[in-house]
C-alpha positions as CSV (number, residue, x, y, z in Angstrom):
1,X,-59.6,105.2,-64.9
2,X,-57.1,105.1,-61.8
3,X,-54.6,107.3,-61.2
4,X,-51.2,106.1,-61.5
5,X,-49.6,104.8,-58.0
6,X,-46.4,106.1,-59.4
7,X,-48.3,109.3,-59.9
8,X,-50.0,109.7,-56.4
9,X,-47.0,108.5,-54.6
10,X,-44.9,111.4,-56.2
11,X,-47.3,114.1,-54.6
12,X,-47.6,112.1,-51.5
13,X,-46.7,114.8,-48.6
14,X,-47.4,118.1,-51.1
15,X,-50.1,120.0,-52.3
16,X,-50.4,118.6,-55.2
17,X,-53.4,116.6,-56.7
18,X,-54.4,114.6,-59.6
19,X,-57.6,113.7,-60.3
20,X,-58.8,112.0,-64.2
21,X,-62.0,113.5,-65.5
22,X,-63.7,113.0,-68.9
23,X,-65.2,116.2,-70.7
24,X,-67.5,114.3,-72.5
25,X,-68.4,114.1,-75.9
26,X,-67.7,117.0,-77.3
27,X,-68.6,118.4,-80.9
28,X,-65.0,119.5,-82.2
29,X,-63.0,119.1,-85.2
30,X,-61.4,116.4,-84.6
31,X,-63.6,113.9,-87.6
32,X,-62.1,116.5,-90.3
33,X,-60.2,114.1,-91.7
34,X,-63.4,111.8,-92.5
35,X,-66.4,112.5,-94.1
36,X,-67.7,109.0,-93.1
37,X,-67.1,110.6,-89.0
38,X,-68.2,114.2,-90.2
39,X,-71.2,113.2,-91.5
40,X,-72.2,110.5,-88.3
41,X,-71.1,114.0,-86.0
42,X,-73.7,116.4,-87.6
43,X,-76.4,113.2,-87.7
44,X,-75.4,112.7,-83.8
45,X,-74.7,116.6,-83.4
46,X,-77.6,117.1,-80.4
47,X,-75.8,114.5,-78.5
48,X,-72.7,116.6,-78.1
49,X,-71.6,118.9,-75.7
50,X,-70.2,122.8,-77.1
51,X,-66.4,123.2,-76.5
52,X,-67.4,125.7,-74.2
53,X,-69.4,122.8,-72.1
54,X,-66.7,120.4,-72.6
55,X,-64.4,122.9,-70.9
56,X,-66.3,122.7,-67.7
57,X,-65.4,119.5,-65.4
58,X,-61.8,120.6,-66.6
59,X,-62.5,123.9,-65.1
60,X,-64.0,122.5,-62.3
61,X,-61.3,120.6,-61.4
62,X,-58.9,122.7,-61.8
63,X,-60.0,125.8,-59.7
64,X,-62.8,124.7,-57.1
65,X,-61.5,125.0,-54.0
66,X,-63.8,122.1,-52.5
67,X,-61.3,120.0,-54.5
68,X,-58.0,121.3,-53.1
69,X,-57.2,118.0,-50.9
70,X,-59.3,116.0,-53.1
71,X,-57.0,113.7,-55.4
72,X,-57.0,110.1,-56.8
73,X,-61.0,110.9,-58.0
74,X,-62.7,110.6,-61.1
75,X,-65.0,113.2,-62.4
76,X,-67.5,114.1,-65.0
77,X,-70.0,116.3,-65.5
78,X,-68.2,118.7,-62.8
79,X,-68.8,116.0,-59.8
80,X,-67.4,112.7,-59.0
81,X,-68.2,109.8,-61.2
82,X,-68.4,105.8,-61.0
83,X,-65.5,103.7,-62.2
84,X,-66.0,100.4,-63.4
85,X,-64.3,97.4,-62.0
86,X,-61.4,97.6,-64.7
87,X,-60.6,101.1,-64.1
88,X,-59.9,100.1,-60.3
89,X,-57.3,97.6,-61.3
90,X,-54.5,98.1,-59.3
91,X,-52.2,95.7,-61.1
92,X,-53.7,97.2,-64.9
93,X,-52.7,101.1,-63.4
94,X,-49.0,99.4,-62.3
95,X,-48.6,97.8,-65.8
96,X,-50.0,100.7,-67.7
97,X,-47.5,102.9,-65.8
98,X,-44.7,101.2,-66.0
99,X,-45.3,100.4,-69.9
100,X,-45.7,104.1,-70.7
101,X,-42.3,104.9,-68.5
102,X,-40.7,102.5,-70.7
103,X,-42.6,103.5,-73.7
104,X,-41.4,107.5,-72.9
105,X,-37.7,106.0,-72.3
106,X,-38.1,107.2,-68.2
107,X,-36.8,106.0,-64.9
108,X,-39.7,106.4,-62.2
109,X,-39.4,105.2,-58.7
């Protein structure tokens, strides 16, 4: 997924970063409402990650200090990871911000 021009162009100059990461699938509670879901997540169970491994890229990218001018990246697994051709759309990232500014009732420029 790409960062948000809007985004980068607001840290533009700072020390600020943002990177997007994905924890990966994780084995939480978050099927508790659906025994159809809870029962597929203990079948699949092995597949998942802990909370505690989830945590990590987030971690990661929070506090490694290899990352502290790196921004605009996607990561997974705690290291940089490919994005497919749609998540480098520069004209979806424009729309998708400018449809959640509107969505949040927000003025960015």
């Amino acid at each position: 997924m790409q960062i948000s021009p809007g985004l980068l162009s607001f840290a533009t100059g700072t020390k600020v970063t943002a990177n997007v990461l994905h924890p990966g699938s994780v084995h939480s509670d978050l099927v508790r409402h659906s025994l159809l879901m809870m029962w597929l997540w203990k079948l699949f169970s092995f597949f998942l990650k802990t909370p505690w491994e989830g945590a990590q890229t987030s971690i990661y990218c929070a506090v490694a200090e290899e990352l502290n001018s790196v921004t605009g990246q996607y990561f997974s697994d705690c290291r940089p990871a490919y994005v497919s051709p749609r998540g480098r759309d520069d004209e979806a990232a424009k729309k998708l911000w400018s449809v959640s500014c509107e969505l949040l009732g927000i003025q960015w420029d």
